[in-house]
C-alpha atoms as one frame of an Amber mdcrd trajectory, in Angstrom:
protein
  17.689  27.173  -4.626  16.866  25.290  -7.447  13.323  23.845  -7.728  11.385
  21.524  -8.832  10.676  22.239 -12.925  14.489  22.453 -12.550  15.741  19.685
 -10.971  13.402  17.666 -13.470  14.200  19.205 -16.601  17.743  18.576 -15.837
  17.652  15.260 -14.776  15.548  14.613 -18.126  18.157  15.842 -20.161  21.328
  14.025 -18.310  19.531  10.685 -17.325  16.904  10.249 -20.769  17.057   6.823
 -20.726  16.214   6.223 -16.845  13.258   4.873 -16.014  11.062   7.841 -14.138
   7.265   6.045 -13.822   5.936   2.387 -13.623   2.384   2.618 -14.206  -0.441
  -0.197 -14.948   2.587  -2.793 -16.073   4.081   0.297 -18.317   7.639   1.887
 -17.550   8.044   5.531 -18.985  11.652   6.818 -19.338  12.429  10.199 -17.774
  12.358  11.360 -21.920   9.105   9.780 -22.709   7.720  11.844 -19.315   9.157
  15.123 -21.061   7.418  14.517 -24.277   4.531  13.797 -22.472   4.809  16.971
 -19.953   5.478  18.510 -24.105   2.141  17.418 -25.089  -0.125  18.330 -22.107
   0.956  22.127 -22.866  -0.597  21.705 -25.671  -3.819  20.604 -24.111  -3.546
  24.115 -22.367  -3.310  26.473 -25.324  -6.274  28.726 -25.284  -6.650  28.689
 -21.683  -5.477  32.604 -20.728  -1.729  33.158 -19.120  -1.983  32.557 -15.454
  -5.372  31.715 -15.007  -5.814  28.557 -12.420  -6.928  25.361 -13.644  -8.474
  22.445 -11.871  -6.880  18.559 -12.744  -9.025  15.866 -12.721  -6.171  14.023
  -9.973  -6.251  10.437 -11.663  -3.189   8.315 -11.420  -1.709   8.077 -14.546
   1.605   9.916 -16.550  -0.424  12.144 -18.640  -1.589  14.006 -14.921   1.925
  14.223 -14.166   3.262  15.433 -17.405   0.037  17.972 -16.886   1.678  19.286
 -13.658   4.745  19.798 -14.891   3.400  21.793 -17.562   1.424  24.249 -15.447
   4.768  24.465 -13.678   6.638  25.287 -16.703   4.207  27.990 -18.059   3.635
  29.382 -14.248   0.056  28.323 -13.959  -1.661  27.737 -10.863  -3.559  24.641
 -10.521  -6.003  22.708  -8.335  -5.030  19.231  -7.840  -8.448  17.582  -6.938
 -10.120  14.181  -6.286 -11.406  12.761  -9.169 -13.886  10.671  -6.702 -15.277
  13.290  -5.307 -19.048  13.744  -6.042 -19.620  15.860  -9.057 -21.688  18.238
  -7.628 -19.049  18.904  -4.531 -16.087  18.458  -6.835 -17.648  21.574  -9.698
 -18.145  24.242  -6.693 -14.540  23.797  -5.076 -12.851  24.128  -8.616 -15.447
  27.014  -9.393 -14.967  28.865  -6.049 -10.795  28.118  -6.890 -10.992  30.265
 -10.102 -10.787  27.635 -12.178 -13.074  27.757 -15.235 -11.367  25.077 -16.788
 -11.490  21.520 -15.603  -8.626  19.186 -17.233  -8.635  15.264 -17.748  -4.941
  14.757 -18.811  -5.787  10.819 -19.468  -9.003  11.580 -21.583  -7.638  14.838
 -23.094 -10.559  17.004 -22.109 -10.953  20.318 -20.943 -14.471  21.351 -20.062
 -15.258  24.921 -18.773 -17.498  26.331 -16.276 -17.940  29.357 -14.221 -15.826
  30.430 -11.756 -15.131  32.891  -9.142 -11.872  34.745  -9.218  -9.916  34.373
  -5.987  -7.088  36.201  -5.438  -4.221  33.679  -6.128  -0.527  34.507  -4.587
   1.654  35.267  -6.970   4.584  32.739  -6.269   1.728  29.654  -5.997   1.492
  26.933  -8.186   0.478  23.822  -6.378  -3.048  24.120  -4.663  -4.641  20.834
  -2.844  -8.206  20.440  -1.200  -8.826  19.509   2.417 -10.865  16.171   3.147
 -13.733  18.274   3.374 -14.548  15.555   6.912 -16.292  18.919   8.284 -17.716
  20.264   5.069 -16.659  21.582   1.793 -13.286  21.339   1.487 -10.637  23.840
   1.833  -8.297  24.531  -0.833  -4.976  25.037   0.828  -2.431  27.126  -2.047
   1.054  26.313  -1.275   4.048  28.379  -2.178   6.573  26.839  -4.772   9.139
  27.913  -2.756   8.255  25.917   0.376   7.129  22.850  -2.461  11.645  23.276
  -3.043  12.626  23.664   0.182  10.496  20.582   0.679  11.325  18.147  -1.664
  15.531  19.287  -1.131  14.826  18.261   2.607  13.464  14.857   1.733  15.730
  14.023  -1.081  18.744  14.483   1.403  17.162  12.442   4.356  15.322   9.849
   2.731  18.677   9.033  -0.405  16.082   9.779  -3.182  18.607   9.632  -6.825
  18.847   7.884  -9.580  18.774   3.991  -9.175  16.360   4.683  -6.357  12.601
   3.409  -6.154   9.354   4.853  -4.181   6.513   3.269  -3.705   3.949   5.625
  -4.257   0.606   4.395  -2.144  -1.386   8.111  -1.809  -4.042   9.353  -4.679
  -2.038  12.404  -6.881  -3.672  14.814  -4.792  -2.962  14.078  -1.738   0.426
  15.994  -0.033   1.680  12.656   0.665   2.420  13.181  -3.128   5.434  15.716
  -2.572   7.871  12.767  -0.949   6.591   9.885  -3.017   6.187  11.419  -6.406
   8.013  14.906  -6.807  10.785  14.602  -4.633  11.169  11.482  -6.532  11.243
  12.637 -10.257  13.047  15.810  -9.376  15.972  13.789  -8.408  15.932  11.363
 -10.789  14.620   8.407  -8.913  12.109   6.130 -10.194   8.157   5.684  -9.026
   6.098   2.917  -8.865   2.090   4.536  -9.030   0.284   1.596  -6.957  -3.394
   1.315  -8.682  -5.871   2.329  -6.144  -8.329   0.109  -6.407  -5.866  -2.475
  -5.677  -4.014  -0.793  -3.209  -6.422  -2.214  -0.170  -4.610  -5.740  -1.250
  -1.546  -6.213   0.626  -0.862  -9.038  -1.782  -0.815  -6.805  -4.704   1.577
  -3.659  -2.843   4.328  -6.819  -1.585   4.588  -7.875  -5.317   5.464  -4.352
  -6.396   7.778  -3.858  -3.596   9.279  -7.359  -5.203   9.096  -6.896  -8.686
  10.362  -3.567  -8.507  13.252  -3.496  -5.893  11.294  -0.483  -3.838  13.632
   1.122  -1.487  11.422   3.925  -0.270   7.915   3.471   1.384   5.340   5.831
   2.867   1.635   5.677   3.724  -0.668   5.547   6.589  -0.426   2.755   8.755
  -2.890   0.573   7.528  -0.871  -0.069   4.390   1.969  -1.598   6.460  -1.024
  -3.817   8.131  -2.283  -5.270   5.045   1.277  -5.950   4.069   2.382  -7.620
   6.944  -0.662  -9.588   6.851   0.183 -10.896   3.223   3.491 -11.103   3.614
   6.274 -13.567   4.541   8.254 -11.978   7.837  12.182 -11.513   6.353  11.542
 -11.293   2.911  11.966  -7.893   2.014  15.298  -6.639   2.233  15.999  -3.740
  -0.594  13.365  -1.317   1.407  15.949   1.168   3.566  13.442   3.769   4.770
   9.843   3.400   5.921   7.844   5.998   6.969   4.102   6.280   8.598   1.766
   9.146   8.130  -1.445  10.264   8.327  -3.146   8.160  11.480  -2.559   6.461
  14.621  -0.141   3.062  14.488  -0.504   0.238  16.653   2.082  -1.409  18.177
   1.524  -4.847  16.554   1.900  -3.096  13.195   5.053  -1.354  13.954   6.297
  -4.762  15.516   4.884  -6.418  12.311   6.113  -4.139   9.627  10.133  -4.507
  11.420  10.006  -8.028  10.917   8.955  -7.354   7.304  10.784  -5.444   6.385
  14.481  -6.334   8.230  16.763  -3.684   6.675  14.065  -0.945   7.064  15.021
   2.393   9.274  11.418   3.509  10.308  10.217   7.153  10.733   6.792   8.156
  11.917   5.621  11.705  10.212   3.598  13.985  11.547   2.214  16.882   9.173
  -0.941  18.703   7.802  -2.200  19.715   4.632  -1.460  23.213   5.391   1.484
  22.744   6.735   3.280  19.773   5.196   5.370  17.450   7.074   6.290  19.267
  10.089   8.126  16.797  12.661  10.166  13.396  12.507  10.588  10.666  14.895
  12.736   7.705  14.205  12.032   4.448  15.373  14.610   3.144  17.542  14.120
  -1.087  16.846  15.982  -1.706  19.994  13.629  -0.234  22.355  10.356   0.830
  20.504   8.966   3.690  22.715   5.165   2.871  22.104   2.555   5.117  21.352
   5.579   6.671  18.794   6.248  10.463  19.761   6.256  12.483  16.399   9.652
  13.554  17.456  11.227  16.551  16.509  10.319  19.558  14.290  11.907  19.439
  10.978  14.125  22.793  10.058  12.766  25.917  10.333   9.566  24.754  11.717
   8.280  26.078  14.944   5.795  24.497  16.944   3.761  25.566  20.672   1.477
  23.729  22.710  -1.991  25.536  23.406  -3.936  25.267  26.575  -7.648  25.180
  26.611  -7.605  28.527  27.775  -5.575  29.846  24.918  -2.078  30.128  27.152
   1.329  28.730  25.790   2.290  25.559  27.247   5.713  26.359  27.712   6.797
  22.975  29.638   5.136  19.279  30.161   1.624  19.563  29.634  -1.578  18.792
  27.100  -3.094  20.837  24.476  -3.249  21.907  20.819  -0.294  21.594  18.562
   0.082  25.064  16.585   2.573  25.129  13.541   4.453  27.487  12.096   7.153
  27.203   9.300   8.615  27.300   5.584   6.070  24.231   4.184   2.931  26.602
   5.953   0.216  27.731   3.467  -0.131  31.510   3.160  -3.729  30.770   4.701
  -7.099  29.307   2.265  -8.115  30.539  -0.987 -11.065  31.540   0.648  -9.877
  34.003   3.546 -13.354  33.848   5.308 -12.258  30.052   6.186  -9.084  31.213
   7.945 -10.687  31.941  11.153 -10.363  30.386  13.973  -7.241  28.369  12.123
  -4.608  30.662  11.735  -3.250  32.645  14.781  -0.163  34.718  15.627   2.109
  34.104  18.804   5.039  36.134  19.814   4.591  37.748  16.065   4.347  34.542
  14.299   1.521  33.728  12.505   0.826  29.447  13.693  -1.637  27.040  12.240
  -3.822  25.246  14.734  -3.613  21.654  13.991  -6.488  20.670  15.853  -4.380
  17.821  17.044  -4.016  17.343  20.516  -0.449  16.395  22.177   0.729  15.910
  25.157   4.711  16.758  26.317   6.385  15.544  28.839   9.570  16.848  31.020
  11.707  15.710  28.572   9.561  17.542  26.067   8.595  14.464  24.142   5.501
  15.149  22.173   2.780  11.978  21.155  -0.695  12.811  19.686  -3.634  11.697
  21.692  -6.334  12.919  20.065  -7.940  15.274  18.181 -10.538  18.276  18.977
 -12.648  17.638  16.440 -13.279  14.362  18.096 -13.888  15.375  20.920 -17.765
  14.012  21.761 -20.230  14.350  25.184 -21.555  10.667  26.222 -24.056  11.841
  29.017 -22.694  14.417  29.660 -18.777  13.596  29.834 -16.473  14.889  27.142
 -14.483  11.936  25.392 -11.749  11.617  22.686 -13.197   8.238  20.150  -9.390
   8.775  18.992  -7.975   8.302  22.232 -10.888   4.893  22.665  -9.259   4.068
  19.204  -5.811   3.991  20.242  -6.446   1.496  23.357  -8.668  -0.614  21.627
  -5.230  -0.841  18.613  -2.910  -1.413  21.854  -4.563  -5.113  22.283  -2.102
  -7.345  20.677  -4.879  -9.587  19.088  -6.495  -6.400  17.189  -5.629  -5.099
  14.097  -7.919  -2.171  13.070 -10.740  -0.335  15.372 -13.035   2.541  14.364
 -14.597   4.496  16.969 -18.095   7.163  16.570 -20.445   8.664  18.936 -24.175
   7.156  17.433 -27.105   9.613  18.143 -29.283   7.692  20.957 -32.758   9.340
  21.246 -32.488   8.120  25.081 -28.691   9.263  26.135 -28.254  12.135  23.001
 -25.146   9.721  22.019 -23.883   6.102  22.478 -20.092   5.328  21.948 -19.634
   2.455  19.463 -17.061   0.974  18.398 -16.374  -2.158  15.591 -12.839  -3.976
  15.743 -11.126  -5.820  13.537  -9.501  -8.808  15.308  -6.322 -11.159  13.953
  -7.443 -14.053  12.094  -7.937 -17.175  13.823  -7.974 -15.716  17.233 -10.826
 -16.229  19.646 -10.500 -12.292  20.794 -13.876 -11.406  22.394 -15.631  -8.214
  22.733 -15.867  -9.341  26.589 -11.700  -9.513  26.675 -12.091  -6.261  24.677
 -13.894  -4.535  27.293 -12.010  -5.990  30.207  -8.967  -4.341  28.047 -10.881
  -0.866  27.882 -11.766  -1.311  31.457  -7.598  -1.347  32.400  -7.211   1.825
  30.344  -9.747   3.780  29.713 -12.080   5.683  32.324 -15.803   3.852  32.727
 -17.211   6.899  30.701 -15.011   5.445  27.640 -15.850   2.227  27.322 -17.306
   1.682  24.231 -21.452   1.023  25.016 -21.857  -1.227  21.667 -18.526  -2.871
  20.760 -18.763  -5.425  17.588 -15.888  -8.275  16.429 -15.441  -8.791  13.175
 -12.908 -10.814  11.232 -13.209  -8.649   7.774 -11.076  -5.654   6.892 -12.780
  -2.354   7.865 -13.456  -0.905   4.725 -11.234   2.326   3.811 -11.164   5.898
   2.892  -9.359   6.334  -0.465  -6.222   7.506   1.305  -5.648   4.045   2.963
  -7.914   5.344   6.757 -10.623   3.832   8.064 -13.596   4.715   6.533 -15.403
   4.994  10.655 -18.929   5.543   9.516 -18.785   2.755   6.990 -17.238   0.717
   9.206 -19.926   0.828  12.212 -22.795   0.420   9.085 -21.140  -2.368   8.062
 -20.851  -4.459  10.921 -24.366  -5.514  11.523 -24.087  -8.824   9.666 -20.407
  -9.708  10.839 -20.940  -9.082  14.685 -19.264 -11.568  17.009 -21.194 -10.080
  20.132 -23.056  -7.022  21.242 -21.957  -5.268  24.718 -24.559  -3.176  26.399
């Protein structure tokens, strides 16, 4: 198979002169990305053969030409958030093995201590978990399965030369290996959206304008804050659109059609550790709503696990375990692989966390996840599942959901929802709407209105904590 370093050293040899990057109103030719993947191994003489590094992920060419250098000389490296706080940010490179620290943009290599991990040999690409539950995990992923990947969604998605991807997720993010590296391995071009304007809908449509974008993927609040900017009809060039990452609403699957008319839509369903994992493709003559994730993608296996640890062989509810070719060889850190990683019928699975629910026809659709699963006096309740119904009300367009410690009931469910513009949508409608759908137990104690955007994680998700501490000024009502 041939990979990645490969395909893009060939296609930067045969197509020179093609454009490979727009970046910050600059367009690099698949050449000029060569010279500068030339000049970042220089930034890595010194640095011993093999050892790991850690990249400073910042969105710009000189990170990319970086990758593709540790690729070429067949160095591991940690792609990590450059926004993460510098304290948190030093101890996951250190505990990575990386005792160098690289800022492609600025040129600078700083070193620090560092533990020395066993690394697998065929690993090049390592990302870092959200860290939502602590320090995050680094994940290493096998080059092999990065190939097998981005072959798979070159193929499916018609990523080649005189093609154009939007690319909406921060560098180290696994988004990444469909927007970017799928992209420049087969000689299509990317546009890098600037993330801290990427929360403007206004700013992504005139990209998508300006730069004839066929290709589109992000979570599903992107697609809201375009269709909220953006005239319905418009935008005809963009062939494939696919959500990740969170729970849609119908109004923005409805919303992003009309959008974008010519569009084939796909919802995604993957992890970190296990890369994208199933496919579902919208069908825009009969939207089945909430979108199942569909069907595993090849070579993936998947089982449904009971709360009692049994296979779920038929219809039923539990966790979604993966297993696969895209699946991590476990964390860096092997003392973080229990409880994660499991083996079934001699296959070793990674629990998602993610709770599904199949039916006869062995349809699968998310409802929730166990790590938000919460006890309001005394009842256990899914705030994703609260989310969901709160999203189904045509008049909303973004709702956060958290369990608030109460020093009289140990928790109170609150929520804070983003309604349509201009509507008169009332948190007493909203809770007549919860009250249809969701068990008394699940209504939402303290529900707020607002009219502003919820503010957002730097992946494009609702930032849920800063959401609910936000609201206090903005609230159209209090329920109680």
């Amino acid at each position: 198979m041939t990979g990645l370093l490969e395909r893009f050293l060939s296609t930067a040899d045969r197509l020179a002169a093609l454009p490979a990057l727009h970046w910050n109103g600059c367009d690099l030719t698949y050449s000029e990305l060569r010279t500068e993947m030339e000049r970042q191994m220089l930034l890595l003489e010194g640095i011993p053969a093999g050892a790991p590094v850690c990249i400073a992920a910042h969105k710009n060419p000189s990170t990319l030409g970086l990758v593709f250098a540790c690729l070429e000389l067949e160095r591991p490296f940690l792609l990590l958030a450059p926004t993460l706080a510098a304290a948190t940010f030093e101890q996951v490179s250190a505990r990575s093995g990386c005792a160098h620290i690289i800022d492609a943009g600025a040129g600078t290599v700083r070193t620090q201590r560092a533990d020395f991990p066993k690394i697998p040999d065929d690993v090049r690409f390592m990302l870092a978990t959200s860290g939502s539950t602590g320090l995050p995990k680094v994940v290493p992923i096998r080059q092999g399965a990065v190939d097998r990947f981005i072959e798979w969604a070159a193929n499916v998605f018609d990523i080649r030369p005189a093609r154009t991807v939007l690319n909406l997720a921060p560098l180290n993010f696994d988004l990444c290996f469909l927007d970017v590296w799928t992209t420049l391995a087969y000689g299509g071009r990317v546009v890098l959206a600037d993330p801290d304007q990427a929360a403007k809908g206004s700013y992504l449509l005139d990209l998508v304008h300006r730069f004839d974008v066929h290709v589109i993927q992000g979570v599903p609040m992107f697609f809201t804050l375009m269709a909220a900017a953006g005239e319905e009809g418009r935008f005809h060039a963009v062939d494939h659109i696919m959500f990740t990452g969170d729970a849609i609403t119908e109004l923005t699957v409805y919303a992003t059609m009309r959008l974008f008319p010519n569009s084939r839509l796909h919802n995604i369903y993957g992890c970190t550790e296990t890369n994208d994992s199933f496919m579902y493709e919208v069908d825009r003559t009969a939207v089945a709503y909430p979108l199942p994730i569909g069907a595993p993608l090849p070579g993936v296996n998947a089982v449904v696990m009971s709360d009692d640890g049994a296979v779920v062989d038929g219809a039923g509810t539990g966790e979604l375990l993966i297993a696969g070719p895209y699946l991590t060889p476990g964390y860096l850190d092997p003392s973080r692989n229990t409880g994660r990683f499991t083996e079934i019928r001699g296959t070793t699975y990674f629990r998602s966390g993610d709770l599904v629910q199949r039916d006869e026809a062995r349809t699968i659709r998310l409802i929730g996840r166990s790590d938000f699963q919460v006890k309001v006096r005394g009842v256990a309740i899914n705030t994703a599942e609260v989310e969901t119904v709160l999203g189904d009300h045509p008049l909303v367009r973004a709702a956060a959901v958290v369990a608030l410690p109460d020093p009289l009931t140990g928790r109170t469910l609150t929520a804070v929802v983003q309604r349509q513009r201009g509507s008169s949508l009332s948190s007493f409608a909203l809770k007549k709407h919860c009250a249809q759908n969701l068990p008394k137990s699940a209504i939402p104690t303290l529900l707020y209105v607002t009219d502003e955007q919820l503010p957002l994680t730097s992946t494009g998700k609702i930032n849920r904590r800063q959401a609910i501490e936000d609201c206090t000024p903005n609230v159209e009502r209090r329920v109680s």
